[in-house]
C-alpha positions as CSV (number, residue, x, y, z in Angstrom):
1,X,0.0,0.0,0.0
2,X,1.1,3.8,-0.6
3,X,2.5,5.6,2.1
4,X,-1.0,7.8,1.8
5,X,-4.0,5.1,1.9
6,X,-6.4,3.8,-0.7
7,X,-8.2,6.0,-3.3
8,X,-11.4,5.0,-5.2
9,X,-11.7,6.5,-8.9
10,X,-14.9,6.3,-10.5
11,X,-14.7,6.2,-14.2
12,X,-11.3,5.6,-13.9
13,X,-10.6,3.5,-17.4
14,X,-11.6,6.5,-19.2
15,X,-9.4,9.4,-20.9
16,X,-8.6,11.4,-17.6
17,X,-8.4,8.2,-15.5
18,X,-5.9,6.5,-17.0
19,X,-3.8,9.3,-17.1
20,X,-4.3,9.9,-13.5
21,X,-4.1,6.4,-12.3
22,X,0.2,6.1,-12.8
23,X,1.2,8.9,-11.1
24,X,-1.6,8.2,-8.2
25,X,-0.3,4.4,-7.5
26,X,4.0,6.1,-6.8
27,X,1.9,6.7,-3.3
28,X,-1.5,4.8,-2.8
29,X,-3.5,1.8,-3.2
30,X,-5.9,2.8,-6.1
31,X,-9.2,1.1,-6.4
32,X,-10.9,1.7,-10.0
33,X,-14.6,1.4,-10.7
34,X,-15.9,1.3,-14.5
35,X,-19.0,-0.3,-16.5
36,X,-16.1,0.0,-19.5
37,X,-19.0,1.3,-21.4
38,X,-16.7,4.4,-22.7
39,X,-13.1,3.0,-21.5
40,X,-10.0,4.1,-23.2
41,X,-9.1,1.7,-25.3
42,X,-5.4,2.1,-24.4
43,X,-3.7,3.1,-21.0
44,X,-5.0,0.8,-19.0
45,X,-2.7,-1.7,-17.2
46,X,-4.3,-4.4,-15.5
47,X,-1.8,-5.1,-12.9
48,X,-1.3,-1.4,-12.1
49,X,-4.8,-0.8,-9.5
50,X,-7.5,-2.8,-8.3
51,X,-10.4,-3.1,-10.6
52,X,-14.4,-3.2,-10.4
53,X,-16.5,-3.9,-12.5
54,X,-19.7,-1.1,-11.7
55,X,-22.3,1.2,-12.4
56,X,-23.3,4.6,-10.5
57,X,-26.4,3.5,-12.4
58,X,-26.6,0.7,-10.1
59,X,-26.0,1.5,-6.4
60,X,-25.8,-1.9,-5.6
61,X,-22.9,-2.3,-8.1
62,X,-20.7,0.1,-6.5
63,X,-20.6,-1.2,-2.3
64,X,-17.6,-3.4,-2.7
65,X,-15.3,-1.0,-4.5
66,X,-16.5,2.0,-1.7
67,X,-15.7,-0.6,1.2
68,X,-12.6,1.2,3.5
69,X,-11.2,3.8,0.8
70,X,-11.3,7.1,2.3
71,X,-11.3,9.2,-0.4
72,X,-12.7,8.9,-3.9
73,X,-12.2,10.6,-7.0
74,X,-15.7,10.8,-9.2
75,X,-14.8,10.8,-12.7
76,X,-17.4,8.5,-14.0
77,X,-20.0,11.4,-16.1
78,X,-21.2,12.0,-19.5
79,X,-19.0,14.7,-20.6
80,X,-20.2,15.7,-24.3
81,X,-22.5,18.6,-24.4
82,X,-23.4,18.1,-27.9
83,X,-24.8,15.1,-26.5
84,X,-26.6,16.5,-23.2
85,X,-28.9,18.6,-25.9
86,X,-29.3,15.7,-28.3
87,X,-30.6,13.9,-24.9
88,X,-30.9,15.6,-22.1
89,X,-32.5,12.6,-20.2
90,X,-29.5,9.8,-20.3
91,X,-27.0,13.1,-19.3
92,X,-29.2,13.7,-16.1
93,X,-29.4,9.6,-15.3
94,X,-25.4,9.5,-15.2
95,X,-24.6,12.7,-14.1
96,X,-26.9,14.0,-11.8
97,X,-28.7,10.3,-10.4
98,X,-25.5,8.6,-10.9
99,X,-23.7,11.2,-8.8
100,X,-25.9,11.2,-6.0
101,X,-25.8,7.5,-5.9
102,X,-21.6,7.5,-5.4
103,X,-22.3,10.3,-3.0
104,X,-24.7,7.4,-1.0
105,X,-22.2,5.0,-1.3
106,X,-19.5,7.1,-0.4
107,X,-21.6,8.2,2.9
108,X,-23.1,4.8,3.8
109,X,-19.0,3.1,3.4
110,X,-17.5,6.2,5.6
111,X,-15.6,8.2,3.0
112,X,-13.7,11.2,4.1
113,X,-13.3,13.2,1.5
114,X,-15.1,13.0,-2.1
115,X,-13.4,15.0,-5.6
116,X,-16.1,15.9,-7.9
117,X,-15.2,16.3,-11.4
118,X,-16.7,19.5,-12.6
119,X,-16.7,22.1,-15.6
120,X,-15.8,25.4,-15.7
121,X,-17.0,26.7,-19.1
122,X,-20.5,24.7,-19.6
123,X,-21.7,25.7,-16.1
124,X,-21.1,29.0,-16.0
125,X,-22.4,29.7,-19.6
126,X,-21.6,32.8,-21.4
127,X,-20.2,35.3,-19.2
128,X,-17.2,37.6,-20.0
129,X,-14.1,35.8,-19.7
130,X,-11.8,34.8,-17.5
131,X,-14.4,33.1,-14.9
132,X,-13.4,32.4,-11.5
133,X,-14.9,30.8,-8.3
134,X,-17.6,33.8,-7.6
135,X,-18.9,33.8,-11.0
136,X,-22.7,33.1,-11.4
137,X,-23.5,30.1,-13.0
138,X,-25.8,30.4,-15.9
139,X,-25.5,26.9,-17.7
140,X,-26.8,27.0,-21.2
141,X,-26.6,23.1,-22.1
142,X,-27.8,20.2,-19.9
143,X,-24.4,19.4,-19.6
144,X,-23.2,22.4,-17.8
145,X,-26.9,22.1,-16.0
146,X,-26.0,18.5,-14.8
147,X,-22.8,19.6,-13.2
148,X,-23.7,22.3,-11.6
149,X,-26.7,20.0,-9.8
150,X,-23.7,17.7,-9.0
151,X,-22.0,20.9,-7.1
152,X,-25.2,21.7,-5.2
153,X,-25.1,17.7,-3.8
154,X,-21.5,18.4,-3.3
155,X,-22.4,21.1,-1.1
156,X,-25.8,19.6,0.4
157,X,-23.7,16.2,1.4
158,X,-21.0,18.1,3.2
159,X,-23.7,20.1,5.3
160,X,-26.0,17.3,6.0
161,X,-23.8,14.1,6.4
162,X,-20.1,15.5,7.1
163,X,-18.6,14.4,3.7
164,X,-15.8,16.4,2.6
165,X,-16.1,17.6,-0.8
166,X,-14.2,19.2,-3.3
167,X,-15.5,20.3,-6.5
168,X,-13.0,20.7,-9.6
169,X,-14.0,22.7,-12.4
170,X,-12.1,21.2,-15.5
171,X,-10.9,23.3,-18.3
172,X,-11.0,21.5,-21.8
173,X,-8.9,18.8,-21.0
174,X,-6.3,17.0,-23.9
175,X,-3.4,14.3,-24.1
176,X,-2.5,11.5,-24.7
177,X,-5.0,8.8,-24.7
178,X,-7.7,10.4,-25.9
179,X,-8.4,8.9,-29.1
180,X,-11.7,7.6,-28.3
181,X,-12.9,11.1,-27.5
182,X,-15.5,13.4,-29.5
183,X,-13.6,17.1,-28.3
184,X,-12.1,19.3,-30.5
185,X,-8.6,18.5,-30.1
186,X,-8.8,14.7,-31.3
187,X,-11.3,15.9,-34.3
188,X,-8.6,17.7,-35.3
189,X,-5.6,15.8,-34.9
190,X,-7.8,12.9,-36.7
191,X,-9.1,15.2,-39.6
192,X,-5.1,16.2,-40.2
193,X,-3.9,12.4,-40.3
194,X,-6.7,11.5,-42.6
195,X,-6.3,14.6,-44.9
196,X,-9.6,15.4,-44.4
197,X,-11.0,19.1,-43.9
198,X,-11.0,20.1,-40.2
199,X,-14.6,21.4,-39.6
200,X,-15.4,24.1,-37.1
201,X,-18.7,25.3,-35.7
202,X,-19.3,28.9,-36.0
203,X,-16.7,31.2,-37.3
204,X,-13.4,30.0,-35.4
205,X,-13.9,32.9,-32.9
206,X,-15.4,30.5,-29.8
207,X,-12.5,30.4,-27.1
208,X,-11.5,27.2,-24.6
209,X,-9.3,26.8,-21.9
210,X,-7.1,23.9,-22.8
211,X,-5.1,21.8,-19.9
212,X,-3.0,19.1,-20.4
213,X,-4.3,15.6,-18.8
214,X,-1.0,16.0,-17.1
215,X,-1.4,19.2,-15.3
216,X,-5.1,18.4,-14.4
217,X,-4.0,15.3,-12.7
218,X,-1.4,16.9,-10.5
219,X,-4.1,19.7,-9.6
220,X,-6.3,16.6,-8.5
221,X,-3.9,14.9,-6.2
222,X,-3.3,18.0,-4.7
223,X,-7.1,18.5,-4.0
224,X,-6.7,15.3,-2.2
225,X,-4.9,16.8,0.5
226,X,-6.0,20.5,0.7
227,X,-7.2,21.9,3.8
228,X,-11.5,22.2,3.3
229,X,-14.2,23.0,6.1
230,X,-17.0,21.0,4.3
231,X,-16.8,21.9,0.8
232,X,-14.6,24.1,-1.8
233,X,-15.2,24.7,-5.4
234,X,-11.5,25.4,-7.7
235,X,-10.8,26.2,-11.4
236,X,-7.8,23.9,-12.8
237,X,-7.3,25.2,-16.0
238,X,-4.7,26.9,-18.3
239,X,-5.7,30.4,-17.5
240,X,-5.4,31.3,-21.3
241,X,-7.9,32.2,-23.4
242,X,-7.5,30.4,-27.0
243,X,-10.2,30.3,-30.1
244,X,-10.8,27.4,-32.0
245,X,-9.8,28.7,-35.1
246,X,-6.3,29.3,-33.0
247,X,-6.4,25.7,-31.9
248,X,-6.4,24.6,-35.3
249,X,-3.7,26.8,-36.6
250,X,-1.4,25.4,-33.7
251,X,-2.2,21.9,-34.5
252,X,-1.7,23.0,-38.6
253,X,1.8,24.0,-37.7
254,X,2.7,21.0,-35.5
255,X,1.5,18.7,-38.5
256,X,3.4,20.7,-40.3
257,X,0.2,21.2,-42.9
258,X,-0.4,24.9,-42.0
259,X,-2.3,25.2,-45.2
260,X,-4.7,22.5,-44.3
261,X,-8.1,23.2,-45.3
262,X,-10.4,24.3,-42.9
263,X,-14.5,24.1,-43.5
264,X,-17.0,26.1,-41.5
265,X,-20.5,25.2,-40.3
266,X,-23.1,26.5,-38.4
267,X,-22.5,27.3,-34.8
268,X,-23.9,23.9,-32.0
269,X,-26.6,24.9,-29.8
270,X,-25.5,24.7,-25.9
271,X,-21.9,25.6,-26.8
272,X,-20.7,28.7,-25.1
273,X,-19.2,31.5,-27.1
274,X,-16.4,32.6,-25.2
275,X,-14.6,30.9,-22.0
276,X,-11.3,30.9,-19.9
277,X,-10.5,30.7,-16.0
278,X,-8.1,31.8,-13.6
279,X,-6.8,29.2,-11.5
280,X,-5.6,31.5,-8.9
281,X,-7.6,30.2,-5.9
282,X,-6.1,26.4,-6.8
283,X,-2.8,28.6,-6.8
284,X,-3.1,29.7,-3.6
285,X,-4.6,26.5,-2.0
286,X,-2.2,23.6,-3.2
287,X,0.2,25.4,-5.6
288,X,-1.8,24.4,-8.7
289,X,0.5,25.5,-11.8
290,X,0.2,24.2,-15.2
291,X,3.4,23.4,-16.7
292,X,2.3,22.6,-20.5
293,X,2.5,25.0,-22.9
294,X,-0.5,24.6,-25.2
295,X,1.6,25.1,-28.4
296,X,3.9,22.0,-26.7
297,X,1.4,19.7,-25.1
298,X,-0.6,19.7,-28.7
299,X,2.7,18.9,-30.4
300,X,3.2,15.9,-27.7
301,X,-0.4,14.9,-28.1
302,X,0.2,14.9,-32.5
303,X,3.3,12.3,-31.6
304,X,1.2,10.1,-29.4
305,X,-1.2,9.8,-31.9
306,X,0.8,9.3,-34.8
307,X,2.4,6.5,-32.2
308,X,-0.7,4.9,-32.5
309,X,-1.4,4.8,-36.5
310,X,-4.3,3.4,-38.0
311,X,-5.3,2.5,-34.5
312,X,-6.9,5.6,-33.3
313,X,-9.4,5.5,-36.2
314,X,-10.9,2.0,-35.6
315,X,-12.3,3.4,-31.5
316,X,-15.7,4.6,-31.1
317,X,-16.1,8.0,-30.5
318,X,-17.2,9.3,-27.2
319,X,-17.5,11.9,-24.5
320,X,-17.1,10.7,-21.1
């Protein structure tokens, strides 16, 4: 066992998780829980954590992996929001039902302290950039509408039942491992390797806050030990403000195709128009710093896909 106890991570064969997983086992016992329903088809190794087999659909599912861990890490969520407006229903089941279900668990097993895997940009909707702890969320998709529900549980459970919560709100997150997601970033690496036009919605001028898998992981272990009375809410992104039409030039030049063509369609209903974050109060908590550059963590994100070859077109694509 790591010198710092066991650690539960739900959805944890997914994109984030298995990045997360490595650097988590150099100092505890990590548990996993999964339905593999949207696992990353690579990253996973089986010897590396403890696995379960479970769904926060099913609360009977998820008893033996919450059984003396004292902290968890909720992953496990829907993440697309193209998808929360196509149906709104199935987003609410996982996210929202499915959330209060691991939050049960997590109470009825004695859990000490419970990350919740949040959003920045899709829960506070369109507000003028950057975003920050105080700002009002005003989701415009059921995605952003989901998490933010999952924050007021976060906030409910540590008033009512004593559980420790800490709610991360993600940035858009990228790296390696990712090629079985729908986001931006792994559209666009794809469309580059096939030769195919890269497609954006709206005119290019939409911004994101893009953080490496790498940096978001090391802000979550930190979370893990931060100081809370009940429950905190922090931003882990980049801090900078990039559009997509940006995005794609970056990923252009690290191809080295900068004249790649690019087609334009009509702008996705849900999607915010303009988001960033500052990341000071993770700063000041537990020393949160990203360390990727975004023009350098794209061009180590182009590698690992070209590592992988024909491989990374033969996944499904999803969002989770």
């Amino acid at each position: 066992m790591g010198n710092k106890g066991k650690i539960l991570v739900t959805g944890g064969r997914g994109f984030i998780g298995v990045n997360l997983i490595q650097p988590l086992l150099q100092s505890r016992d990590v548990r996993v829980l999964d339905n593999l329903q949207r696992a990353s088809p690579t990253g996973w190794q089986n010897q590396a954590a403890d696995f379960f087999q479970g769904d926060v659909l099913e609360p009977g599912s998820l008893v033996p992996a919450f059984t003396d861990v004292p902290k968890v890490i909720h992953l496990a969520a829907y993440g697309s929001v193209v998808e929360s407006v196509a149906d709104p229903t199935s987003n609410f089941a996982v996210n929202v039902h499915g959330t209060l279900n691991v939050m049960n668990a997590a109470v009825e097993a004695g859990v000490e302290r419970l990350i919740f895997a949040s959003t920045g940009g899709a829960l506070i909707g369109d507000a003028t950039p950057p975003v920050d702890e105080r700002s009002l969320p005003k989701p415009i998709s059921p995605y952003g509408a989901s998490k933010l529900c999952g924050e007021a549980y976060c906030h409910a459970f540590a008033k009512s039942y004593h559980l420790e919560t800490v709610c991360l709100r993600f940035g858009n997150v990228y790296g390696p491992h990712s090629a079985h997601k729908k986001g931006a970033v792994t559209t666009f690496i794809k469309a580059l390797m096939k030769d195919e036009p890269i497609v954006i919605y709206g005119d290019g001028s939409a911004s994101r806050d893009y953080i490496h898998v790498e940096d978001l992981g090391s802000g979550i272990a930190a979370a893990l030990e931060v100081p809370v009375e009940g429950s905190e809410t922090f931003h882990l992104a980049s801090g900078r403000e990039t559009t997509v039409l940006e995005l794609a030039d970056i990923l252009r030049q690290v191809a080295g195709k900068p004249h790649h063509p690019i087609h334009f369609k009509a702008a996705r209903r849900g999607e915010v128009s303009r988001n960033f974050a500052t990341y000071e109060k993770a700063r000041c908590a537990f020393g949160f710093k990203p360390k990727w550059r975004l023009e350098d963590g794209l061009a180590a994100t182009w590698e690992w896909f070209i590592s992988q070859g024909e491989h990374v077109f033969s996944v499904e694509a999803t969002d989770s």
